[in-house]
Structure formats: C-alpha cells, structure tokens
C-alpha positions, 0 to 999 in steps of 0.5 A: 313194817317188818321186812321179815314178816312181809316176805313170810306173808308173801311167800306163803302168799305165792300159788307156787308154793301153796300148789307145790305144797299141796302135791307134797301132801298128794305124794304123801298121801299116794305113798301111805295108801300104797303101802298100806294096801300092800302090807299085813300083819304077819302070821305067826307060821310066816314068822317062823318060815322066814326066821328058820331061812333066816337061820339057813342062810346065816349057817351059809354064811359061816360055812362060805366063811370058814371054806374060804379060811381052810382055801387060804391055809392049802388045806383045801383045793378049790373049785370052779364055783368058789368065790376066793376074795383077798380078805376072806374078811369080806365074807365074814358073817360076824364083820357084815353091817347086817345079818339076814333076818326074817324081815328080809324074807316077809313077803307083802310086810312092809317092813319099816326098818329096811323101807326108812332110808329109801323113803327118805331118799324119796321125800329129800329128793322132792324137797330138793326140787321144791327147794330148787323151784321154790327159791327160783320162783321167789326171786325170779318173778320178783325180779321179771315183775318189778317188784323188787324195784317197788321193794326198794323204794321204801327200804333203798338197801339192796343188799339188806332186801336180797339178804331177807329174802333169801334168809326168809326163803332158807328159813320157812324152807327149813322149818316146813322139811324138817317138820313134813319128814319127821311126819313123814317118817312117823307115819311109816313107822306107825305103820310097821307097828299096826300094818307090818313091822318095824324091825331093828331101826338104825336111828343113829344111821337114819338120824343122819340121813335125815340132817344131811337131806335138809341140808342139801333142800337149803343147798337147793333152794339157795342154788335156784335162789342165785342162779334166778338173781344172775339170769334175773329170771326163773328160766334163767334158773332151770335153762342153767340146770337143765343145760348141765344134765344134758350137756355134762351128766348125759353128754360127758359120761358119753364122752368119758365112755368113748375116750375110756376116761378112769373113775368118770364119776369123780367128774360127776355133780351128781356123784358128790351129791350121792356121796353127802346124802348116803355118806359114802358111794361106790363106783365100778371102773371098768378100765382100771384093770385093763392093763393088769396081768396078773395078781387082783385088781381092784377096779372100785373106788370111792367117794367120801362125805367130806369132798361131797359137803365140801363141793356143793357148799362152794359151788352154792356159796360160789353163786350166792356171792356172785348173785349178790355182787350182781344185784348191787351193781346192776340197773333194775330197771 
C-alpha cells in the first residue's frame, strides 16, 4: 500500500477539510456577488468627469511640486498651510508609484487593478487559517485517536510516517492555494472587463504577492501541523496561538504603551508576518521625537521582507524539528 496515497485518501476524506473547503467556495461565491451587484459598466460622461479630476489633481501635484522648490531656493516665504517636507523629492508627481487616474475617481466601478491586492490579501489571510486548522486537525486527531499508532504498526518507521504526513499535508495545501487563487484573481479580473475596468495591472507586484501568500499558507499549515504533534492534540494547537494573541500582541502592546517602549512593533509576530506578505511595512513611533529640540525627526521606521522570510521560516522550522524529535522519543500509547 502506498503511504502517500492512503494520506491523500484520508485527508481528502476528512469532514474538516471537505466543510472548510466548501466555506471557501460560500466566500468566494458572497465576494463575487458583492462585487458584481455594486459595479457597472462606466458611461463615457463618467469616463470624462473622473479623467478631467484626474487631470486636476495631477496639475496640484506639480504645483505643490515646484512651490516647494521655489520655499526651498528663499524665493518664496511660506505660509501656515504649506506643507515643507526635507526632500521636496517626496512630493514629486514624476517620483510617485502612481499618478491619480480616473479609476480612482469612479464611483460604483470596481476596478480590478486597485481591488487585486486587497482581495488577495483576503484569500491568503483565509487560507492561512485553513492551512493553520487544517494541519492541526490532520495530526491532532490522528494522535488523540490512535490512529497513528495503528499506522505504525504496519509501517514501524516513526519519522518516515510523521514526514509523509506532513509532505502530503504541504502538498495537496499547495496545490488547492495555488489553484483557488489563480481562479480567485481570474475571475475579478473577468469581472473588471464586463462589470467595470481592469486598469493599469502590476503584474510583477501582484505575481509576487501571490507567491509570497502561498508560502506563509505552507508556514501555516506546517506551524498547526508541529504545534499538534508536541501538545499531541489539535487544542493544544489553538490553546498555543490563542495564548499568544492575547498575551503578547494584546497584552505586551499595552505594556510597550505604558513603559513608552521605542519601535514596539519590531516585537511584534504579526509585524514581520506583514512585512513578508506586502514586502515592506511602515511604522509611526511616536516616542521617538520626544527628546528632539529641534531640526526634523523622523519618527518612521521600517521593516523589510527579508527579517520577515528569515523569521517565521526559523520559528516554523524551529517547531517542526522539535515536533519530530518529540514523536521519536515519545510513548503513543
């Protein structure tokens, strides 16, 4: 019998899995509606009205622009309402990742170039808890029912049978993300082109995001995988997390406040988490121009994709390595 394809069998099997996948399809299916119901075709007079705002906000722009140029050289004396950055560079329109454009001043047009990334976010976020439950349940109940045990005892090799599961779970986890969000993005895009407009797509920016989502669903999934397999039940698993949100990203933050702790989000799971997904996250610090008297202070800081990746891929390899000594040492019985 092929221990790969009895896991397959049994996963699939699972009422967990079969009932999380069909409140995938429910959200997919709430999501397109709603969008459809609240989009329309633009007329050409609305076409026209949103590019001359368009226009008018770009001239803004470069009026702000060359305003702050001429404040900088003296040749103009500001006033209260200017705003003067460091680097009138921050305010340049030919320097911005994006321009106004008519899109942005649609209303009731769903636009699939500005709605992409948030919908993406939306789909990884729940494959992330399916991946996180999923991989916890799978092992958890195996573990809490004997069923391990009776695996075992046709195939007595402890680490072979943990390291099928978990290969099988990653697998078949991969394969369903991969292709629910590339239905997922295909049909909001077909929607912009009959319901709306697609716009100026970043493919390159959106293509990354999307690998970068299916990555932390295998982080996920592994995580509630390991944390099942040490606490030798799925409880055990949702207890671990459970504890964390309320103890650390609730509780600390509240500490962090009180002792007027700098840059609290570098502490922060949830902040290098962000940081991989979107490849780069911004934090205010309000404390961190406290004791400055004058000249400009800075109180952003960020965090790059690279702690993010680096991370959580210690952390969940941390896990699964302690998940896997466990079960070789440990009585099953």
């Amino acid at each position: 019998m092929n221990l790969v394809r009895a896991e397959l069998e049994r996963l699939a099997a699972r009422r967990f899995v079969q009932l999380m996948v069909v409140l995938l399809l429910a959200a997919f299916a709430v999501t397109v509606a709603t969008t459809l119901a609240g989009s329309h075709r633009p007329t050409p007079g609305e076409l026209g009205r949103a590019q001359a705002q368009a226009a008018e906000e770009v001239r803004n722009l470069e009026a702000a622009h060359d305003r702050c140029l001429r404040i900088k050289a003296g040749a103009v004396t500001p006033d209260e309402n200017d705003y003067v950055p460091r680097d009138c560079a921050e305010v340049d329109p030919a320097l911005m990742e994006e321009l106004p454009s008519a899109a942005t001043y649609l209303n009731g047009v769903f636009v699939f170039a500005h709605e992409a990334l948030p919908l993406l976010y939306f789909l990884v976020a729940f494959l992330m808890l399916f991946g996180f439950l999923v991989g916890a349940s799978y092992i958890g109940a195996d573990l809490n029912s004997g069923g391990v045990v009776n695996l075992l005892l046709w195939r007595p090799r402890r680490r072979a049978v943990l390291g099928t599961k978990l290969g099988t779970l990653l697998g078949a986890l991969l394969a369903l993300s991969a292709a629910a969000s590339a239905a997922y993005l295909a049909v909001f895009w077909l929607i912009g082109q009959a319901s709306g407009l697609t716009g100026r797509v970043d493919w390159a920016a959106l293509g990354g995001t999307y690998g970068r989502g299916l990555v932390l669903v295998l982080l996920a999934a592994a995580l509630g995988f390991a944390l099942a397999t040490l606490g030798r039940h799925t409880s055990a698993a949702l207890g671990t997390v459970a504890a964390y949100l309320v103890v650390w990203e609730l509780g600390a933050r509240l500490v962090f406040d009180i002792l007027q702790v700098a840059r609290p989000e570098r502490f922060m799971l949830s902040s290098y988490l962000a940081a991989w997904l979107t490849g780069e996250v911004r934090f205010w610090d309000g404390y961190a121009c406290n004791g400055a008297t004058t000249g400009f202070c800075d109180g952003f800081y960020r965090i790059g994709w690279a702690p993010g990746l680096v991370l959580l891929l210690a952390l969940t390899g941390a896990l699964v390595i302690a998940a896997f000594t466990a079960f070789r040492r440990r009585d099953l019985i």
